[in-house]
C-alpha angles and dihedrals in degrees: 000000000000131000120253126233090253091038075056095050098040092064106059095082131190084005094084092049085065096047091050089063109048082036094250110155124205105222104201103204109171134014097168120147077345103291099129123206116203134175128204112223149143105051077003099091129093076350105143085216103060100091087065086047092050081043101055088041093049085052097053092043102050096051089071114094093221088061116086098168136350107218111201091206087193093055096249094149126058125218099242088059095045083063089034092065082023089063086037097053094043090051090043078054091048092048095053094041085055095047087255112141095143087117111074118227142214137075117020113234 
């Protein structure tokens, strides 16, 4: 089973709170075999900030099972950062596989 668009939007978290508040909009496009498609918009655009946006969003999005690959159709993220949360997200697998849980997880800041 896929995600939805507003499954889509539900999970990334506290990131909305932010965008709400600078009126950035997350335009999810495409959800389709769980490759999700996503626009920044709104305060977004031409925003310095918005790579870590696409970034923390990316990050959320990519720990749920149903999620194979967050496409930023704009080019909001760029692709050093993609490996950047990619390498993060494979040690934080490691360490759990290991029992390690001496890191703590969650947003990237």
């Amino acid at each position: 089973m896929g995600i939805s668009a507003d499954e889509v939007l539900e999970k990334i978290g506290s990131v909305q709170e932010i965008l709400d508040a600078h009126d950035g909009v997350v335009n999810v496009v495409d959800t389709t075999d769980g490759n999700i498609m996503i626009s920044l918009e709104g305060g977004c655009t031409g925003c310095s900030s918005t790579p870590m946006t696409a970034m923390q969003i990316y990050y959320s999005l990519k720990k749920l099972p149903e999620v194979n690959d967050v496409i930023f159709i704009n080019g909001e993220l760029p692709e050093y950062m993609r490996s950047f949360i990619d390498d993060k997200m494979r040690k934080e697998a490691e360490e759990q596989n290991n029992g390690d849980d001496s890191e703590p997880q969650g947003e990237i800041v």
